[in-house]
C-alpha positions in Angstrom: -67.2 26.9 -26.2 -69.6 24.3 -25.7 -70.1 24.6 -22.4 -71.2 28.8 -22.7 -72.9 28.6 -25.7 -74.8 25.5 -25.1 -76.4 27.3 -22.6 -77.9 30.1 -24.7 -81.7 28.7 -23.8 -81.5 29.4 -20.4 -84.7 30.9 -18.9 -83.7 34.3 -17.4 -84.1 34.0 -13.7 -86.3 36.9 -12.1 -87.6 39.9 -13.7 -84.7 42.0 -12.1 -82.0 39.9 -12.9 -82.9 40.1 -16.3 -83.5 44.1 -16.2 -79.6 44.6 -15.4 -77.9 42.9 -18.5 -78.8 46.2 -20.2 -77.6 49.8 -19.1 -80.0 51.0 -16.4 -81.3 54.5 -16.3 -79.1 57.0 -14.9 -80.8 58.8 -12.3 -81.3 62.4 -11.5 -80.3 63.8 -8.9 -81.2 67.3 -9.6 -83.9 68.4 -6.8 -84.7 71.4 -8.5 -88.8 72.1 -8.0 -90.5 72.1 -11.3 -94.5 71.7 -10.0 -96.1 71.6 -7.1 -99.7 69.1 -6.5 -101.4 70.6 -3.2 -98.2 71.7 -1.9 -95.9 68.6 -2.6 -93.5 69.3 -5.0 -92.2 68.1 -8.1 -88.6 67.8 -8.6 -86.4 67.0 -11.8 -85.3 64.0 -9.7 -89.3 63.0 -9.5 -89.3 63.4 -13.7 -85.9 61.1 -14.6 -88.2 58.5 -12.9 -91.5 58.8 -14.4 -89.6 59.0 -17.6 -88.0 56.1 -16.6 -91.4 54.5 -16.5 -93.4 55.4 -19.2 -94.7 52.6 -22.0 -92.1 52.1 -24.9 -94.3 53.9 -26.7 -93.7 57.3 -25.4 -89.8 56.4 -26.8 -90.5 57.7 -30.0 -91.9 61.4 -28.7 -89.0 64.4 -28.5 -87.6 64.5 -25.5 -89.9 68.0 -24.5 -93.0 66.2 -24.8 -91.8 62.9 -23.1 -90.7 65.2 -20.5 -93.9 66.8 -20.8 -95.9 63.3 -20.4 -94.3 62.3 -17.5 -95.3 65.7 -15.7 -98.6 64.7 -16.3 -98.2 61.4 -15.0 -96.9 62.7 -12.1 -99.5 64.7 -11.4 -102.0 62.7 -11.9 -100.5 59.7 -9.5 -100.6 61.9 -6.6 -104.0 63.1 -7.1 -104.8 59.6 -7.2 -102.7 58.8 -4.6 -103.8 61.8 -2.0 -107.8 60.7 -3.0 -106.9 57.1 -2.1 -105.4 57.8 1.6 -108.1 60.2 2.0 -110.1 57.5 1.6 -108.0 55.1 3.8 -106.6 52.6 1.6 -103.4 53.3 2.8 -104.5 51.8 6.4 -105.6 49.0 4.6 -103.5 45.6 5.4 -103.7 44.0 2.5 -102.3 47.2 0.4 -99.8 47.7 3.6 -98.6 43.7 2.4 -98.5 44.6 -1.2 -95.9 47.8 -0.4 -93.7 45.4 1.9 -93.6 43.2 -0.7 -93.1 45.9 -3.6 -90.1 47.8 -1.4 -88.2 44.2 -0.9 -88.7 43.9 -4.7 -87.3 47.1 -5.2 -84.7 46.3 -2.5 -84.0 43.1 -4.4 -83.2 45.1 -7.8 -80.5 47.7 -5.6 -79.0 44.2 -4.8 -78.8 42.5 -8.4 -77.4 46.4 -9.3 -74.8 46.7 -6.6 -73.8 43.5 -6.3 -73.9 40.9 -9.1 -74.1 43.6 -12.3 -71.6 46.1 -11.3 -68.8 43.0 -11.5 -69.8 41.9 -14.7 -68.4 44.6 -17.2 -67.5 45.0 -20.5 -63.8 43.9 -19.9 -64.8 41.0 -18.0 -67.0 39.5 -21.0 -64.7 39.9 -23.5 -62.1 38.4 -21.5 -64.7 35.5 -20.9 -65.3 35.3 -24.4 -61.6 35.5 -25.4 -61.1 32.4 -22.8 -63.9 30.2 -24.5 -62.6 30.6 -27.7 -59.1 29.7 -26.7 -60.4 26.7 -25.2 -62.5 25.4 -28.0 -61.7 22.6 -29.7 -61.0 22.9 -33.7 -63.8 21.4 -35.8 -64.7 21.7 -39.3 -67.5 22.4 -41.0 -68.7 21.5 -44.5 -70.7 22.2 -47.4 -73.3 19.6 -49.0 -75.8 18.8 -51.4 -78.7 15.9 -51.0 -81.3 14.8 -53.3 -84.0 13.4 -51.3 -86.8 10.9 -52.5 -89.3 8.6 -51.0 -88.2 5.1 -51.6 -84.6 3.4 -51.2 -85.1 2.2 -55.3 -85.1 5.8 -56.3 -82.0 6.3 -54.1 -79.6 3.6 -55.7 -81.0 4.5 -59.0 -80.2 8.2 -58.5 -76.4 6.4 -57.3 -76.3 4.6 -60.3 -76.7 7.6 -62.3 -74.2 9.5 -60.9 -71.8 6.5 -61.5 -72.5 7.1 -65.1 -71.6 10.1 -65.0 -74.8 12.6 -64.4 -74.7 15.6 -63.3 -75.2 16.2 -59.4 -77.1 19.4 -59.4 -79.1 18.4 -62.5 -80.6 15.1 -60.8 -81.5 17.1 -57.6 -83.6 19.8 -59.4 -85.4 16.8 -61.2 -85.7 14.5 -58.8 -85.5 16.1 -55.1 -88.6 16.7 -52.9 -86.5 19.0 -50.7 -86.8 22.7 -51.4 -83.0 22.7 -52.0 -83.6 21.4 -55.5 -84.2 24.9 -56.8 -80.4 25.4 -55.7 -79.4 22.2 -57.1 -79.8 20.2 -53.6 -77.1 22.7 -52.2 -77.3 23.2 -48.7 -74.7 25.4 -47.8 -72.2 24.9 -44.8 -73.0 23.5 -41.7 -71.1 22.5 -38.3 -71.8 19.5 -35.9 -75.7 19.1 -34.4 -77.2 20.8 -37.4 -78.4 18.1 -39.6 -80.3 15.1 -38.5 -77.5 12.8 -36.9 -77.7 10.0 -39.8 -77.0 12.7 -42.5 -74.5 14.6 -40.6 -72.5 10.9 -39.8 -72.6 10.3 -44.0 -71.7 13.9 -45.0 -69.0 14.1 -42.7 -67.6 11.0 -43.8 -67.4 11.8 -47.6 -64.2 13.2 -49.2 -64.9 16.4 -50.8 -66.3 16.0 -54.5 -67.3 12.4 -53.5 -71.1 11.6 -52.8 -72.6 8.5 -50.7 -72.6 4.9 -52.6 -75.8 3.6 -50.7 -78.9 5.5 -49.8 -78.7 7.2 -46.7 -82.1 7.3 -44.6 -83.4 9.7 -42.2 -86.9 10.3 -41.1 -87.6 12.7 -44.0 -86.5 10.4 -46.5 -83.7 8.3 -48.7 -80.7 10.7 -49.2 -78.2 11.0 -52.0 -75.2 13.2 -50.3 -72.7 15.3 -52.0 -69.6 16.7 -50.5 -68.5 19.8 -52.1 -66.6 21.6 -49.3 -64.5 21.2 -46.2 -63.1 23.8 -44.0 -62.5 24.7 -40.3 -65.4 25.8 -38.2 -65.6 30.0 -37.5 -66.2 30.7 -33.7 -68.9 33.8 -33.7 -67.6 36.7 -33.4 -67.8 38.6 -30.2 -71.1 41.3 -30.8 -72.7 38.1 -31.6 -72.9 36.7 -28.3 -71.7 39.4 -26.4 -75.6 39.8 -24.7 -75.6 36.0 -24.7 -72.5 35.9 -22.3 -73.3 38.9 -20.2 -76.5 37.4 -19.1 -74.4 33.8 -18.3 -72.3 35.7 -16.1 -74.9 37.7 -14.4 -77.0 34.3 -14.2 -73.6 32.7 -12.8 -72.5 35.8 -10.2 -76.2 36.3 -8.9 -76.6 32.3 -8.4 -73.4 32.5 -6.4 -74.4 35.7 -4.5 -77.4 34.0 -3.2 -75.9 30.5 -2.4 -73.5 33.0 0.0 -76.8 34.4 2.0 -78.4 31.2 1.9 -75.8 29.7 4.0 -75.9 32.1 6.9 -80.1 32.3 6.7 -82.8 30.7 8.3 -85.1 29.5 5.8 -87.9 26.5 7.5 -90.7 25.9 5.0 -94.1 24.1 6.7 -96.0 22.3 4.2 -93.5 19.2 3.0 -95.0 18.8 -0.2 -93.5 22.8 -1.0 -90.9 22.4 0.6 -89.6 19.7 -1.7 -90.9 21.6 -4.2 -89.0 24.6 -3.3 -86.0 22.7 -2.8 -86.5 21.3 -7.1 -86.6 24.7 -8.0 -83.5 25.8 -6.4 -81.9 22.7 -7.3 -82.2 23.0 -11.2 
């Protein structure tokens, strides 16, 4: 469980790696003529695209008038579009690199799609989650209560009073600086790697009802701890980290995809200085 979950910050990859750990759109394939611009037709295959491609915004219109938007943007990219061949852009080179570039892009999508999304489905994370669980190791988690204060003397002398008998909770919404006071210093439950590592070592280490006999110091502060429960540690449940494992597998599968083309492709980069760059990059 470690492993997966400790790898939840993971930056997403590419733009269209990240685009397929949600449903994609489902296309039309109707080629039924709706409009026509100057002769060139409109087809509801055209529409399910521009409505694919519409801001967020438009999400929140009935479907007629989304429907109705992307008509119009339709229309009014190829009058744009006819105006700016007419006027020879398309002969342009630069623009001519920009569409190679934009059709491997889109190529490049078809590929994540096809061939690294379409194998990660909904059976196959569960079954990964099901698998991390099994293999995770039992640990507890516990419940505590602090008073923190400035100095070390305030610390034993907050001990000392517990020894006499004072009440935990009591001291805490005197004395404590930390805005758990209000709650009587209690700061719920709390697994490993939460707390700073000297207050998790002392909590841990308590029996439960039993505080610390010496000040325990962090960097916020001189600690008075209070153990006031014990109990094993719940793994999340599944639609809490379902997305969270999806896009580990996807990461994992399109990783592995490209090391596979990689090793039949010629790839010779000039300039030293990138290419040792390039080579960091790949490597991390």
């Amino acid at each position: 469980m470690h492993h997966l979950f400790g790898r939840a910050a993971a930056a997403v990859i590419l733009a269209g790696a990240a685009a397929i750990s949600v449903p994609g759109t489902v296309w039309a394939q109707d080629s039924a003529v709706v409009a026509t611009v100057n002769g060139e037709n409109i087809t509801e295959a055209d529409i399910a695209l521009a409505e694919g491609d519409l801001d967020p915004q438009f999400d929140q219109l009935p479907a007629d008038q989304r429907r109705a938007a992307a008509v119009s943007a339709i229309i009014e990219i190829k009058l744009a579009a006819a105006a700016s061949v007419k006027a020879g852009v398309a002969d342009d080179p630069e623009f001519q690199r920009r569409m190679a570039f934009l059709r491997e892009r889109a190529l490049h999508s078809e590929f994540v799609k096809n061939q690294v999304a379409s194998t990660v489905t909904n059976e196959a994370v569960r079954a990964r989650y099901d698998t991390e669980i099994a293999a995770a190791p039992v640990s507890n988690e516990v419940r505590a209560s602090h008073i923190l204060v400035k100095t070390e003397e305030e610390a034993k002398d907050i001990i000392r009073q517990l020894g006499e008998g004072a009440d935990f909770a009591e001291l805490a919404k005197e004395h404590s600086s930390d805005g758990s006071a209000q709650n009587g210093g209690d700061l719920g439950f709390f697994g490993p790697g939460r707390m700073v590592p000297e207050f998790e070592k002392a909590a841990f280490a308590l029996e439960v009802g039993g505080h610390s006999q010496e000040p325990v110091q962090s960097q916020f502060g001189f600690h008075v701890i209070k153990l006031t429960d014990k109990r094993p540690q719940q793994p999340p449940a599944f639609d809490q980290v379902e997305r969270q494992i999806r896009s580990l597998m996807l990461r994992d599968k399109y990783f592995a995809e490209i090391a596979e083309l990689r090793k039949s492709a010629e790839i010779e980069i000039s300039d030293p200085a990138l290419k040792a760059a390039v080579d960091a990059v790949d490597g991390q």
